[in-house]
N, C-alpha and C positions, 0 to 999 in steps of 0.2 A: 117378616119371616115368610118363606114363598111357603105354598101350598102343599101339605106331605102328603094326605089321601089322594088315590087316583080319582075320588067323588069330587075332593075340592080341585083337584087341576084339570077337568073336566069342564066344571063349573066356571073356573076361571077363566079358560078358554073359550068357553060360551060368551061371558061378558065381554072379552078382547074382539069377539067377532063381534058381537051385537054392537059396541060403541064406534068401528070400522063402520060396519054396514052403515049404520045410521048417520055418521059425517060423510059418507062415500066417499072415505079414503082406499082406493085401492091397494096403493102400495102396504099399509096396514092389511088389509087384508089378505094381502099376497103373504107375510110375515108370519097373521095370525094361524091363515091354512098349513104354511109349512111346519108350524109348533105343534096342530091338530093330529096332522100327520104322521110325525115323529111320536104322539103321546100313543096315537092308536095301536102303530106300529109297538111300541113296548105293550101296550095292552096286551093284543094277538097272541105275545110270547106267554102269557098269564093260561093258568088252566080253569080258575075257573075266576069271575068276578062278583063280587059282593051285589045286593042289592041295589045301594044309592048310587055307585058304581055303574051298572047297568042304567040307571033312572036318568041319570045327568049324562052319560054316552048317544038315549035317545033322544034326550033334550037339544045335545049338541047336534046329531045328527038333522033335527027337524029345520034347525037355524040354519046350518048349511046347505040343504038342501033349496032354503030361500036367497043365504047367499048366490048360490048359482044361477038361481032365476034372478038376481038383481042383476051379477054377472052380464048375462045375457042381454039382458034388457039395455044395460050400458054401451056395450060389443055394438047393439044395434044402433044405438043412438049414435054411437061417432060414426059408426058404419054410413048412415044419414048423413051426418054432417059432414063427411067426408067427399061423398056424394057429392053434397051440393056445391061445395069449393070446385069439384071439379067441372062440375058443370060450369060454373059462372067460369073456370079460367079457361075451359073451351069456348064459351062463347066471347070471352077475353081475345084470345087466339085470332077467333073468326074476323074479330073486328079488326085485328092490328095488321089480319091477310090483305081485308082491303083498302087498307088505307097504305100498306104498302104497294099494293095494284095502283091506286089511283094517283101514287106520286109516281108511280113509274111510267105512268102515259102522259103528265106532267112533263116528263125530262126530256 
């Protein structure tokens, strides 16, 4: 039975993100943020929210605020890796320049 309180589909979403972050599934957590989004979004329409309500909105908030620092962290690391592929297939490049130079004085 899904979760009826906005405290428990808070909280639920909390754990979708936590167990995402923590396998570093992105595509999960590209899924789990869009559900985030959509719950908050019906939140906002709310005039006032309950206590535990409030308590597991901040709980959620603090997670994602780390998911985005892992985000990041990731962004960088391919950014890196990226990097370096290109480097090695420019000096890939280099080398295949002169070894076509050198069959050409060859012929």
């Amino acid at each position: 039975m899904p979760p009826v309180s906005d405290s428990e589909r808070l909280m639920a979403l909390h754990g979708e993100l936590q167990a995402a972050l923590q396998s570093d599934d992105w595509a999960a957590v590209a899924t789990v943020d869009a559900a985030i989004r959509q719950c908050l979004e019906t939140l906002a329409g709310r005039i006032e929210l309950d206590e535990p309500t409030l308590a597991a909105k901040s709980r959620l908030k603090q997670l994602h605020g780390k998911g985005l620092r892992a985000c990041a962290d990731e962004c960088e690391r391919l950014r890196l890796l990226l990097l370096n592929h290109l480097e090695y297939a420019e000096g890939r490049a280099a080398y295949q320049r002169i070894d076509m130079f050198q069959a050409g004085d060859r012929g």
